[in-house]
C-alpha positions in Angstrom: 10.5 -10.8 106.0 9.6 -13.7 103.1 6.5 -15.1 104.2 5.9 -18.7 103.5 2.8 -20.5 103.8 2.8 -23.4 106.4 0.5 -26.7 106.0 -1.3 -26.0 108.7 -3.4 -22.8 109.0 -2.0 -19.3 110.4 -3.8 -19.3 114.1 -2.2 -23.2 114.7 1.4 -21.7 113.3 1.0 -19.0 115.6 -0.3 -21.2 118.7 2.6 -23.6 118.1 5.4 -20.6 117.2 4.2 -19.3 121.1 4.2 -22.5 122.4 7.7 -23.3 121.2 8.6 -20.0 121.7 10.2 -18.9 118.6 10.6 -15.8 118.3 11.2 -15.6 114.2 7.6 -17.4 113.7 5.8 -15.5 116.6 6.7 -12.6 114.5 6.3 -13.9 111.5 2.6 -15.7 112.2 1.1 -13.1 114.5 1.8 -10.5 111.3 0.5 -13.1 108.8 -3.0 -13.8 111.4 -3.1 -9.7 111.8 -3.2 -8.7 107.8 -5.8 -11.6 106.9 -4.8 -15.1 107.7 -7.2 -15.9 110.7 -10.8 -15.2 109.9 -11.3 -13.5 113.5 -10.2 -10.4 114.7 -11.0 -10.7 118.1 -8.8 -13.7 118.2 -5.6 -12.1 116.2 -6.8 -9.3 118.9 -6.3 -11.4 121.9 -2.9 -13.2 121.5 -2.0 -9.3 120.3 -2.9 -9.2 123.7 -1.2 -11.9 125.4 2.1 -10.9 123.3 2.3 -7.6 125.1 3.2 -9.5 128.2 5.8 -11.3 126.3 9.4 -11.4 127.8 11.2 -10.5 124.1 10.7 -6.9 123.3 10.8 -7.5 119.8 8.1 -10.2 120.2 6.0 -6.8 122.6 6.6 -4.4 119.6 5.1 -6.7 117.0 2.0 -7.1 119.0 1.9 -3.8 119.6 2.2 -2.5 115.7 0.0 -5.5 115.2 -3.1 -3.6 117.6 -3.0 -0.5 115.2 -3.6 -3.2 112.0 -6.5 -4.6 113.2 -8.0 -1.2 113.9 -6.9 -0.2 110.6 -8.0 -3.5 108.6 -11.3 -4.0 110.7 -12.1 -0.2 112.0 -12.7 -1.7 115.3 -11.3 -3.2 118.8 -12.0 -4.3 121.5 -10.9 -0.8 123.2 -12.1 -1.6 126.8 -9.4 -4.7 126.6 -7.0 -2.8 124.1 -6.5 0.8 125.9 -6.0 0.0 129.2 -2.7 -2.5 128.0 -1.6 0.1 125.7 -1.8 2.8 128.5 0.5 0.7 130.9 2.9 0.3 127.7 3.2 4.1 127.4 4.8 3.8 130.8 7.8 1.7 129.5 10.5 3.5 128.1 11.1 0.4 125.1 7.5 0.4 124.3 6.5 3.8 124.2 6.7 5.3 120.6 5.2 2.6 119.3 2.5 2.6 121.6 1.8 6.3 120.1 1.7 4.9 116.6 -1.0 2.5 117.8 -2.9 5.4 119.1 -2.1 7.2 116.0 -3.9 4.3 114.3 -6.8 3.5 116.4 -7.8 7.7 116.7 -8.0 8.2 112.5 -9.0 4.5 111.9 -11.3 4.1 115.1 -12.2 6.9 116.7 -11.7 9.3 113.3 -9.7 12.1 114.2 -11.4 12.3 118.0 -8.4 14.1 120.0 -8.3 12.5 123.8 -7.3 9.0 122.4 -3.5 9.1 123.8 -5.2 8.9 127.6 
């Protein structure tokens, strides 16, 4: 991925890449917004969010990895939001290795090594 930086700021690119939805700059934005570009986490945490309801499973993963940055970068979520949508992705077949890596993530960064996270 060769990030380039847009003229407008990384939560518009992202706002317009979903409401266009392309998929390339979904990706692309929502990683940029996750590793720094949008001063707020809960934000970058919410259309996380709203991407794990995303048609594209490629578009679902992303958000997914994207969860387990923020708790990595910011050593916090919003986990009564966060767990419960990770919990229902464990269910799906597609979704559910990475939704272990995102636990992985949030126990060490988060909860620090507390076992009982994978609920």
């Amino acid at each position: 991925m060769e990030y380039e930086e847009a003229e407008e700021g990384i939560p518009e690119s992202l706002l317009r890449a979903m409401e266009a939805n392309d998929i390339d700059l979904i990706r692309d934005s929502l990683v940029a917004a996750t590793l720094g570009g949008a001063d707020d986490w809960r934000w970058v945490q919410d259309r996380c969010l709203e991407l794990c309801d995303h048609p594209n499973l490629y578009v679902r993963e992303v958000a997914i990895t994207c969860l387990g940055h923020l708790a990595r970068i910011h050593g916090t979520l919003d986990l009564d939001r966060v767990m419960p949508k990770l919990r229902e992705l464990k269910r799906v077949p597609e979704t559910r290795a990475i939704v272990q890596n995102t636990y992985s993530d949030i126990s060490i960064f988060i909860y620090r090594g507390i076992s009982n996270v994978n609920g």
